[in-house]
PDB file of N, CA, C and O in Angstrom, chain B, residues numbered from 101:
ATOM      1  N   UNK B 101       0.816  -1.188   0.000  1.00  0.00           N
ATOM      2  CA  UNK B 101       0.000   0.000   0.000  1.00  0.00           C
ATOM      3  C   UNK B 101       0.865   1.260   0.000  1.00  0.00           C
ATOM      4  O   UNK B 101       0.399   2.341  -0.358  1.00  0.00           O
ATOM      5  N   UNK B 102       2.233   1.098   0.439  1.00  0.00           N
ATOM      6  CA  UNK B 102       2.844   2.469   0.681  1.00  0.00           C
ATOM      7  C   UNK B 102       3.577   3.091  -0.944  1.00  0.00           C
ATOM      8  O   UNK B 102       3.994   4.238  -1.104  1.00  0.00           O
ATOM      9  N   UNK B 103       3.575   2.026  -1.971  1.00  0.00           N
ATOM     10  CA  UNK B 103       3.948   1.784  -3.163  1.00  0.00           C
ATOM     11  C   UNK B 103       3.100   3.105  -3.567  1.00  0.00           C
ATOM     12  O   UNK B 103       3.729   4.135  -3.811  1.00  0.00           O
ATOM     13  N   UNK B 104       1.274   3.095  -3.663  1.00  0.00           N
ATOM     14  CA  UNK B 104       0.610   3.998  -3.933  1.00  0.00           C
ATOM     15  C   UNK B 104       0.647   5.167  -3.463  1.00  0.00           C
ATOM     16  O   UNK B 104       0.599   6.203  -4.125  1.00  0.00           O
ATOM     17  N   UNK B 105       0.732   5.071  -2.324  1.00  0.00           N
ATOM     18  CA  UNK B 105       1.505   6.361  -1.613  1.00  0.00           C
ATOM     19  C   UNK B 105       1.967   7.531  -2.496  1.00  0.00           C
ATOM     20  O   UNK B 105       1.544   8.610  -2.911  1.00  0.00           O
ATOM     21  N   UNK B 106       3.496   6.437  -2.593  1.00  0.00           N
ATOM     22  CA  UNK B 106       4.447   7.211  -3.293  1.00  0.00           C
ATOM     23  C   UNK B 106       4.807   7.608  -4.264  1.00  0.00           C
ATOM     24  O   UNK B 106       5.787   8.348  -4.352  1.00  0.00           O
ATOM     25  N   UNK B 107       3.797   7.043  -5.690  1.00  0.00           N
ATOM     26  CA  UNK B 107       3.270   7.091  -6.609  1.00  0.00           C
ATOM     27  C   UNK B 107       2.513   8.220  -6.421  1.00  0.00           C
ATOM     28  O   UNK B 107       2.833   9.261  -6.995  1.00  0.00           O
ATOM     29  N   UNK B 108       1.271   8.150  -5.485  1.00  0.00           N
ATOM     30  CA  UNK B 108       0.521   9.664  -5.936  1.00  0.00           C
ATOM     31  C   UNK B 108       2.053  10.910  -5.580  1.00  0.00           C
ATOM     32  O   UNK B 108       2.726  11.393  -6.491  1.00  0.00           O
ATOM     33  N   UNK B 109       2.262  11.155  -4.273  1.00  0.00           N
ATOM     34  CA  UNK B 109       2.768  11.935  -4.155  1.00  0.00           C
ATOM     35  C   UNK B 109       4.331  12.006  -5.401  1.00  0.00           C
ATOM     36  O   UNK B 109       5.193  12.885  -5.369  1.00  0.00           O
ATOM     37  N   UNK B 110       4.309  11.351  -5.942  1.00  0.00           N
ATOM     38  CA  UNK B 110       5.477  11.751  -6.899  1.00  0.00           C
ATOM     39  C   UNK B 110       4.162  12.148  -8.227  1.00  0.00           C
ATOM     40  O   UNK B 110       4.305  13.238  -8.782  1.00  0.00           O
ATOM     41  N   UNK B 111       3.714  11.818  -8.393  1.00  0.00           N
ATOM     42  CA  UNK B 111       2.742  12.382  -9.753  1.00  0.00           C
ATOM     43  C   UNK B 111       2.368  13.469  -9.431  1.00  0.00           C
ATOM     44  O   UNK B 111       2.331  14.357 -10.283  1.00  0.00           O
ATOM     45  N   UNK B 112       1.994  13.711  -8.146  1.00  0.00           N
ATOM     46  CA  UNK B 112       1.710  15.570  -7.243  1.00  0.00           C
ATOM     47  C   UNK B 112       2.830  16.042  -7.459  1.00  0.00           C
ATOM     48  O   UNK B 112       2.549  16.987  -8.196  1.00  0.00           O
ATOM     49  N   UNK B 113       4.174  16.052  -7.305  1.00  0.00           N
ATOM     50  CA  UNK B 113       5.196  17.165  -7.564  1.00  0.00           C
ATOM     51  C   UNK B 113       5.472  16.955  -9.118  1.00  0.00           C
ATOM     52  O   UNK B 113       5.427  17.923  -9.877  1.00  0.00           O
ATOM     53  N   UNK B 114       5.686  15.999  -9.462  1.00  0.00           N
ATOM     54  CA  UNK B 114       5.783  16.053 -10.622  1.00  0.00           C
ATOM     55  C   UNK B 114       5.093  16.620 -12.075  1.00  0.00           C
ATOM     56  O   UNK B 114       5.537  16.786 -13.211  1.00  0.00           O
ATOM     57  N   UNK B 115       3.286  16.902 -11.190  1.00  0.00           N
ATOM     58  CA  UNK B 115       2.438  17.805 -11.824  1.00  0.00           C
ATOM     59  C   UNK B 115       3.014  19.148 -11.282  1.00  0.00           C
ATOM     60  O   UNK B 115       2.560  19.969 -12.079  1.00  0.00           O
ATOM     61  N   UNK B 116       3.615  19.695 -10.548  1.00  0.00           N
ATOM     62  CA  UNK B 116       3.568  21.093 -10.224  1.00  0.00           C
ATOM     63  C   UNK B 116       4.790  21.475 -10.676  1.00  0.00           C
ATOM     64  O   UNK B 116       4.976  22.691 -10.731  1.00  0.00           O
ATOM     65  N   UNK B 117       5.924  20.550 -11.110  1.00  0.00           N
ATOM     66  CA  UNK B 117       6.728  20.569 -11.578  1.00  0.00           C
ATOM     67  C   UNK B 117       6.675  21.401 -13.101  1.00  0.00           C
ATOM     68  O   UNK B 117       7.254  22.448 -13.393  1.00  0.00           O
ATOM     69  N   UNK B 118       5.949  20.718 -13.789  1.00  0.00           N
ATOM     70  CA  UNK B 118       5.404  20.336 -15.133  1.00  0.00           C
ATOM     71  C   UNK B 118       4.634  21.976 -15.410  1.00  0.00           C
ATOM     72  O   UNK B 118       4.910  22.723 -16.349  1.00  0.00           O
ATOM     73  N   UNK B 119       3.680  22.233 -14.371  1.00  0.00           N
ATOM     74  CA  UNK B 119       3.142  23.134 -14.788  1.00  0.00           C
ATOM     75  C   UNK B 119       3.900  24.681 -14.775  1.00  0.00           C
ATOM     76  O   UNK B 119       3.553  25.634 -15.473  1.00  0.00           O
ATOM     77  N   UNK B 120       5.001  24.662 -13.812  1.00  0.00           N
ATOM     78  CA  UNK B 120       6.168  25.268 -13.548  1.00  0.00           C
ATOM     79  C   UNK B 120       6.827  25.837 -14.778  1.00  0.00           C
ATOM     80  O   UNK B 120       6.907  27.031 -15.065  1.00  0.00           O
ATOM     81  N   UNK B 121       7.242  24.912 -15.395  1.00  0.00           N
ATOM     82  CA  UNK B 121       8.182  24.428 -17.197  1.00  0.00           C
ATOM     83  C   UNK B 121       7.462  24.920 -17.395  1.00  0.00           C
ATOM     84  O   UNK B 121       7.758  26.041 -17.809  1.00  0.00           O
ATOM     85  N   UNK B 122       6.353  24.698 -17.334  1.00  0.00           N
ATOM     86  CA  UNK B 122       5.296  25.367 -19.115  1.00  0.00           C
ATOM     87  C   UNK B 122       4.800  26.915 -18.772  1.00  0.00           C
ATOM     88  O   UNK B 122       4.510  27.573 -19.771  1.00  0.00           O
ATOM     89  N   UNK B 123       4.678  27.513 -17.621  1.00  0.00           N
ATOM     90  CA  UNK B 123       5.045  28.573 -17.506  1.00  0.00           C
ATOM     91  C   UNK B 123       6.118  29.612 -17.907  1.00  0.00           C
ATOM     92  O   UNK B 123       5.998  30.767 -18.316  1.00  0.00           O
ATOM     93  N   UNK B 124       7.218  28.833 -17.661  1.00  0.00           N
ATOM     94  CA  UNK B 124       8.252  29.039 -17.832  1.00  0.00           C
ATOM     95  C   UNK B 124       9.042  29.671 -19.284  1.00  0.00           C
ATOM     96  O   UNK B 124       9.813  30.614 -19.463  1.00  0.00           O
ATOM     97  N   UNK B 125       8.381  28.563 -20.265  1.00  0.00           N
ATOM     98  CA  UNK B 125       8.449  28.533 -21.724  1.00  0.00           C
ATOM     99  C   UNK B 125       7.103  29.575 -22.378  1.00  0.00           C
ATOM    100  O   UNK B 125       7.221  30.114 -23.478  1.00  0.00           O
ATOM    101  N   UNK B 126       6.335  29.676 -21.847  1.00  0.00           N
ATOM    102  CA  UNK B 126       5.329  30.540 -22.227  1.00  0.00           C
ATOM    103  C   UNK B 126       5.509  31.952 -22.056  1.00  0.00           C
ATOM    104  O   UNK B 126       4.888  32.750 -22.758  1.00  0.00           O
ATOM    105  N   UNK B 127       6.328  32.317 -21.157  1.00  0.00           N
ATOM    106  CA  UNK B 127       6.947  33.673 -21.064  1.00  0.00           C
ATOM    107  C   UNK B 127       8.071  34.195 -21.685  1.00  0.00           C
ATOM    108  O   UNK B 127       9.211  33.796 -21.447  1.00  0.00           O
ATOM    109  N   UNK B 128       7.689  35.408 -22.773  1.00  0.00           N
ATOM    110  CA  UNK B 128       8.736  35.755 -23.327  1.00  0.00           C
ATOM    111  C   UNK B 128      10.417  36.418 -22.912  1.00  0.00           C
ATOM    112  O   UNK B 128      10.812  36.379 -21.747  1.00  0.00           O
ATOM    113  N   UNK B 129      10.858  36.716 -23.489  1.00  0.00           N
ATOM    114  CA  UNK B 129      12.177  37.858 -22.405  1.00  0.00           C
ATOM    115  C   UNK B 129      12.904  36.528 -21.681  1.00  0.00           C
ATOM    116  O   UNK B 129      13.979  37.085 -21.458  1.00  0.00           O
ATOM    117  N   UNK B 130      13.043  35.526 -21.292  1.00  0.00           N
ATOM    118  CA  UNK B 130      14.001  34.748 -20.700  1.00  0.00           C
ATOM    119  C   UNK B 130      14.846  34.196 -21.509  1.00  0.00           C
ATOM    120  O   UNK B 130      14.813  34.513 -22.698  1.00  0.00           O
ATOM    121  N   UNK B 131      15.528  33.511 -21.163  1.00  0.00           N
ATOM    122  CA  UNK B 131      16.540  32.832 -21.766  1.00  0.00           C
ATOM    123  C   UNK B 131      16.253  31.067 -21.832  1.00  0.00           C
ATOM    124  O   UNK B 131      16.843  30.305 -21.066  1.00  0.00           O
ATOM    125  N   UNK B 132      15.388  30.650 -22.736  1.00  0.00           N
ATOM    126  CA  UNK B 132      14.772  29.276 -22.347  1.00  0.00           C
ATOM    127  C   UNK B 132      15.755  28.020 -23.000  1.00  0.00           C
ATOM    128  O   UNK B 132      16.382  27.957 -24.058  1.00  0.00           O
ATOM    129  N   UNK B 133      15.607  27.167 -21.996  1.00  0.00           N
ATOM    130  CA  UNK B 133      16.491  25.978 -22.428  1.00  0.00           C
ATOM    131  C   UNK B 133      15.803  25.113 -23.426  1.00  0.00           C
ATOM    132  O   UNK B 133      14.684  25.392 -23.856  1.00  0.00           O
ATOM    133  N   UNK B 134      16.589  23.890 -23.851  1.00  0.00           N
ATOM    134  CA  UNK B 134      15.889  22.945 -24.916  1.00  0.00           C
ATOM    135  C   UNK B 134      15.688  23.319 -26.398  1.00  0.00           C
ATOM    136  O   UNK B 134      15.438  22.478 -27.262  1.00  0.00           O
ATOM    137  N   UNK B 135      15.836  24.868 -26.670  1.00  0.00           N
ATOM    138  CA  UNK B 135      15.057  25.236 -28.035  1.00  0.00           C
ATOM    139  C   UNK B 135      16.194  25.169 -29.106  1.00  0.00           C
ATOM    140  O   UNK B 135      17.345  25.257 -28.677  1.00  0.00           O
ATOM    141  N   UNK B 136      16.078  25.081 -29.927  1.00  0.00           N
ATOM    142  CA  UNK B 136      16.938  25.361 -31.166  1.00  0.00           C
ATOM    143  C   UNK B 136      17.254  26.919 -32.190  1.00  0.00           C
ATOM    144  O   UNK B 136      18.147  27.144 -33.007  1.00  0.00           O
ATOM    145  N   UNK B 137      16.022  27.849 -31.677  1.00  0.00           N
ATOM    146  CA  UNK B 137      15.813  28.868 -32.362  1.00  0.00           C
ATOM    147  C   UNK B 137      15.687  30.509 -31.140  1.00  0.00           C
ATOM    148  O   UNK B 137      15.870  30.088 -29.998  1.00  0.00           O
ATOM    149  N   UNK B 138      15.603  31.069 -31.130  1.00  0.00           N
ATOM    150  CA  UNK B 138      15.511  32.288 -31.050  1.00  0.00           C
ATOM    151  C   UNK B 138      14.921  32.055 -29.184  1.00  0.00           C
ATOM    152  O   UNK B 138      13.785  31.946 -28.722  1.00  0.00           O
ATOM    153  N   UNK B 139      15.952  32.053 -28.681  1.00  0.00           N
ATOM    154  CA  UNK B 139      15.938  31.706 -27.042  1.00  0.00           C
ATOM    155  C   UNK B 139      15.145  32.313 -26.083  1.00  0.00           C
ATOM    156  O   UNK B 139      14.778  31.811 -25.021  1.00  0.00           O
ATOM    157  N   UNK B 140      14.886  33.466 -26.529  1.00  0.00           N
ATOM    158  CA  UNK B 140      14.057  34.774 -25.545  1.00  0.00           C
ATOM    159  C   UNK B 140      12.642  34.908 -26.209  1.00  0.00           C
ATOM    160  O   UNK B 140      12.015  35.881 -25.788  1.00  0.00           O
ATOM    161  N   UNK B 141      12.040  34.198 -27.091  1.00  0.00           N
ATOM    162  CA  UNK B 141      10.798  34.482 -27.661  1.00  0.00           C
ATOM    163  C   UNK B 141       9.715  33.657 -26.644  1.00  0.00           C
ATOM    164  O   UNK B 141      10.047  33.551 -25.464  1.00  0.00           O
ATOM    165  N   UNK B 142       8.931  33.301 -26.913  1.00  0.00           N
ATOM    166  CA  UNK B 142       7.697  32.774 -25.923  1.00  0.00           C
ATOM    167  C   UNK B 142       7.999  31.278 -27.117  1.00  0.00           C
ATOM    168  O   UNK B 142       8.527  31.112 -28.216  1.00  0.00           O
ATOM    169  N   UNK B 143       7.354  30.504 -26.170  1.00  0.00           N
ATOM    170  CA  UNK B 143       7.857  28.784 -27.128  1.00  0.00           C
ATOM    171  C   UNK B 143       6.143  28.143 -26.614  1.00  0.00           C
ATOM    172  O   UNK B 143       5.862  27.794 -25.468  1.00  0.00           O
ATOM    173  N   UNK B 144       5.472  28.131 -27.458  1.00  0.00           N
ATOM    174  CA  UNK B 144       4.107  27.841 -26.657  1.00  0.00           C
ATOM    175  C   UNK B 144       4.089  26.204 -26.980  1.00  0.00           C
ATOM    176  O   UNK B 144       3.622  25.396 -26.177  1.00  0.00           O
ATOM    177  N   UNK B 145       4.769  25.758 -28.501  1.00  0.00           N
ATOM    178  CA  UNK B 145       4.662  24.212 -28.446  1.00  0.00           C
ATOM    179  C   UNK B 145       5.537  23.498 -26.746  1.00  0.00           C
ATOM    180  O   UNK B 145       5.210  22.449 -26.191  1.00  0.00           O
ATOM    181  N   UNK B 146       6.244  24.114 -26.450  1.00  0.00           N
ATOM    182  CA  UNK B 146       6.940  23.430 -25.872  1.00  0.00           C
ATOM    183  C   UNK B 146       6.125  23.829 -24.291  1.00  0.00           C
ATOM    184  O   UNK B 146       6.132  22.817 -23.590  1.00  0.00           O
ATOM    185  N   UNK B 147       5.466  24.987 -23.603  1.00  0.00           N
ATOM    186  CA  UNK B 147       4.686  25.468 -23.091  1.00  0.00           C
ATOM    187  C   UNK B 147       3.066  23.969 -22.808  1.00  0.00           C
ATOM    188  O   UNK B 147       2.621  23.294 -21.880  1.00  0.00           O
ATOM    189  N   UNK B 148       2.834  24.148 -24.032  1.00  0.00           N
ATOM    190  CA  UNK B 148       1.540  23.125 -24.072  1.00  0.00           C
ATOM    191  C   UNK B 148       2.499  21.502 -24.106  1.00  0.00           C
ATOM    192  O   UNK B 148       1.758  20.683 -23.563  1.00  0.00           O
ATOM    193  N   UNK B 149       3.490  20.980 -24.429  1.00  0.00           N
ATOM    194  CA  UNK B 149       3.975  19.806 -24.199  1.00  0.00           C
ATOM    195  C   UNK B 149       4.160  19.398 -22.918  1.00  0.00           C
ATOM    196  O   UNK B 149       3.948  18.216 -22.646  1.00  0.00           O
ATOM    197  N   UNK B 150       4.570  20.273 -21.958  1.00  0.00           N
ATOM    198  CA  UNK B 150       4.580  20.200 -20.308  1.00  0.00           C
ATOM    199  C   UNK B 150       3.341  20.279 -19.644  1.00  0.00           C
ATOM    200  O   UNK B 150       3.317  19.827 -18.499  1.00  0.00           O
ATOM    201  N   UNK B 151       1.803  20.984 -20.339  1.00  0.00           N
ATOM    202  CA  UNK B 151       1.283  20.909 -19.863  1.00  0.00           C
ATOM    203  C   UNK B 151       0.494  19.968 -19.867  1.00  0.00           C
ATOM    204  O   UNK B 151      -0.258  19.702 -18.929  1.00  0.00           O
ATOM    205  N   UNK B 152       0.582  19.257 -21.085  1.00  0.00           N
ATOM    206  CA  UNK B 152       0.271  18.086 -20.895  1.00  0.00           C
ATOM    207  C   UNK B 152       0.450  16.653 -20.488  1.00  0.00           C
ATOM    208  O   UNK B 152      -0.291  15.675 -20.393  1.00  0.00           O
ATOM    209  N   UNK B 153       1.863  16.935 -20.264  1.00  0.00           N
ATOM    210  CA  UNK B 153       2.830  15.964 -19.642  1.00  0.00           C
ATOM    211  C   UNK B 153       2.051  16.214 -17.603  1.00  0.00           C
ATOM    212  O   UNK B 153       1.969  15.334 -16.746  1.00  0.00           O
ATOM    213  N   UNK B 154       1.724  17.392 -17.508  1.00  0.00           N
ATOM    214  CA  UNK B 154       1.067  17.748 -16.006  1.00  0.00           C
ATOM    215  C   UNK B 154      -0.133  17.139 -16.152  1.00  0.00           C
ATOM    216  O   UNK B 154      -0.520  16.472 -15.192  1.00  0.00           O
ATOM    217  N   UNK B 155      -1.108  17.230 -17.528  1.00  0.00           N
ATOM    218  CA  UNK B 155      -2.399  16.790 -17.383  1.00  0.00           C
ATOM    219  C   UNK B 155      -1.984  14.574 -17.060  1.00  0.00           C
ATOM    220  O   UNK B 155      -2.645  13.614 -16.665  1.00  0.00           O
ATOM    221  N   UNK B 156      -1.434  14.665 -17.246  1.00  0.00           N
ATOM    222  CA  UNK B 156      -0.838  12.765 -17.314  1.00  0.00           C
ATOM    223  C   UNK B 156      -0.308  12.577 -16.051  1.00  0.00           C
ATOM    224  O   UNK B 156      -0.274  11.519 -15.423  1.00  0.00           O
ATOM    225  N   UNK B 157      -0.045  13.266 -15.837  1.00  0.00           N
ATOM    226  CA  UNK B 157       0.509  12.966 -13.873  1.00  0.00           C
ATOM    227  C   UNK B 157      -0.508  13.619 -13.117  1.00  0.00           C
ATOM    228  O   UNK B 157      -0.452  13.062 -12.021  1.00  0.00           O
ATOM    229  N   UNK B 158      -1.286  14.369 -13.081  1.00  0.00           N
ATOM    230  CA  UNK B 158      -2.604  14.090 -12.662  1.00  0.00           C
ATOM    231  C   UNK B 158      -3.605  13.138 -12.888  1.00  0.00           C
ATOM    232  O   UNK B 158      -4.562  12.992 -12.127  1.00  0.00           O
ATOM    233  N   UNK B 159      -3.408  12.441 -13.973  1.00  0.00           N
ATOM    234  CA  UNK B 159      -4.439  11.379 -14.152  1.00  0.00           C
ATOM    235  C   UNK B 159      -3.596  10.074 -13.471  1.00  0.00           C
ATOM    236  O   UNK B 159      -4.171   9.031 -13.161  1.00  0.00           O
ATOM    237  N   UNK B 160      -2.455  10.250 -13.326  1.00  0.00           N
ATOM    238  CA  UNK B 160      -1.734   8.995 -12.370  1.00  0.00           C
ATOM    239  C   UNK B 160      -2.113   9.223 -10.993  1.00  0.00           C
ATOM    240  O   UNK B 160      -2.575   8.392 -10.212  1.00  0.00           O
ATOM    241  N   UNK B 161      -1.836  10.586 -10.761  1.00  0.00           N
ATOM    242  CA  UNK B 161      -2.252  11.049  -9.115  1.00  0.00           C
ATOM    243  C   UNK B 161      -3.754  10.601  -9.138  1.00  0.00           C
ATOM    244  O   UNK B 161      -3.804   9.997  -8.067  1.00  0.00           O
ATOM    245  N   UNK B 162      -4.987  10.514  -9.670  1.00  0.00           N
ATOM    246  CA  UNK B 162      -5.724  10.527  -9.517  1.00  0.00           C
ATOM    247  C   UNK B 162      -6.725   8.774  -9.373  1.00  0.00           C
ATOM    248  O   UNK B 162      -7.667   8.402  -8.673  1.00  0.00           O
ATOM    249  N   UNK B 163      -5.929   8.161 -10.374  1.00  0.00           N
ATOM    250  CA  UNK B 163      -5.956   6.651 -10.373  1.00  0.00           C
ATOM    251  C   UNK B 163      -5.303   6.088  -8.871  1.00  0.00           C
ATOM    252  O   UNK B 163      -6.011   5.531  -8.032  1.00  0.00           O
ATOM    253  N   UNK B 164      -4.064   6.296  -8.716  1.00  0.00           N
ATOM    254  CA  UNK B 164      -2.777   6.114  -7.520  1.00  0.00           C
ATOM    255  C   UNK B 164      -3.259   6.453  -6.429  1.00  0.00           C
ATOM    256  O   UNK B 164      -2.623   5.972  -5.491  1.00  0.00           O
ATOM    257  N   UNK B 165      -4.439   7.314  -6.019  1.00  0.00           N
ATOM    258  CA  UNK B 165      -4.595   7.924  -5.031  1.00  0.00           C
ATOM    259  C   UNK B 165      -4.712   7.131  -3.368  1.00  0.00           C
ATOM    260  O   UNK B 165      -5.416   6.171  -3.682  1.00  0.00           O
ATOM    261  N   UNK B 166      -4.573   7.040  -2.548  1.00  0.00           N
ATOM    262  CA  UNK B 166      -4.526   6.200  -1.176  1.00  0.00           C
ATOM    263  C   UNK B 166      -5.755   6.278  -0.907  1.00  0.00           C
ATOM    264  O   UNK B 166      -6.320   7.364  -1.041  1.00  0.00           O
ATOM    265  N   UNK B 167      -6.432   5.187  -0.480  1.00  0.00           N
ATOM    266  CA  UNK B 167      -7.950   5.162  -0.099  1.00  0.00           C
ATOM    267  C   UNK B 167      -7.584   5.495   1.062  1.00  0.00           C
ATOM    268  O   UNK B 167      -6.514   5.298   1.638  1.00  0.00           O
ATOM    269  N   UNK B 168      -9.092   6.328   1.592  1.00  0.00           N
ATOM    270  CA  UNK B 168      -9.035   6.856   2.901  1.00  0.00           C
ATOM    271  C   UNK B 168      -9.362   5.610   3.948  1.00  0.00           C
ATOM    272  O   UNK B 168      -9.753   4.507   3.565  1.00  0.00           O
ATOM    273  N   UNK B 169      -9.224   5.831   4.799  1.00  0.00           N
ATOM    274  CA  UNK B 169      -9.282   4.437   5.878  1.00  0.00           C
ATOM    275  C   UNK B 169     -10.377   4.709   6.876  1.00  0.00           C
ATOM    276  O   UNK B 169     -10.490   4.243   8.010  1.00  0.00           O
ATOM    277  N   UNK B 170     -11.051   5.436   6.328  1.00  0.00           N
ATOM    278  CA  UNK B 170     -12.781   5.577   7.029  1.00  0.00           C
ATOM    279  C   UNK B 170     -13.454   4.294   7.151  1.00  0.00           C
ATOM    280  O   UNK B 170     -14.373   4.303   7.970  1.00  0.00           O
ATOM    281  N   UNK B 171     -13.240   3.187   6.549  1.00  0.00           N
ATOM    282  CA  UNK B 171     -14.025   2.276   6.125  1.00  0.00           C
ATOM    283  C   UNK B 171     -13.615   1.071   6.974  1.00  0.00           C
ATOM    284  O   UNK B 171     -14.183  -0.011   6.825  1.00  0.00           O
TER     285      UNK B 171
END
């Protein structure tokens, strides 16, 4: 049981992680890693690739989740 545990809580940082990045890349004026082209522009493919990589670790967090022990 502690397996699930640690599973949700790694799919929880790992979503806030995720949504972090794609912030990150969505804002113009920085200096963004990974790109091949023009470093300081706004990168929205790469923006929406993290965020969907967050929408997928929420659906793990959400499957993974620890049943409550009310029962």
């Amino acid at each position: 049981m502690n397996n699930r545990r640690t599973l949700f809580w790694g799919a929880m940082i790992a979503t806030v992680v995720c949504i972090g990045i794609s912030i990150y890349y969505i804002i113009p004026g920085y200096d963004h890693l990974l790109v091949t082209h023009d470093s300081t522009s706004s990168h929205p493919t790469h923006a929406f690739a993290f965020f969907a990589l967050a929408l997928i670790c929420v659906v793990v967090a959400l499957v993974t989740r620890p049943k409550s022990a009310s029962k």
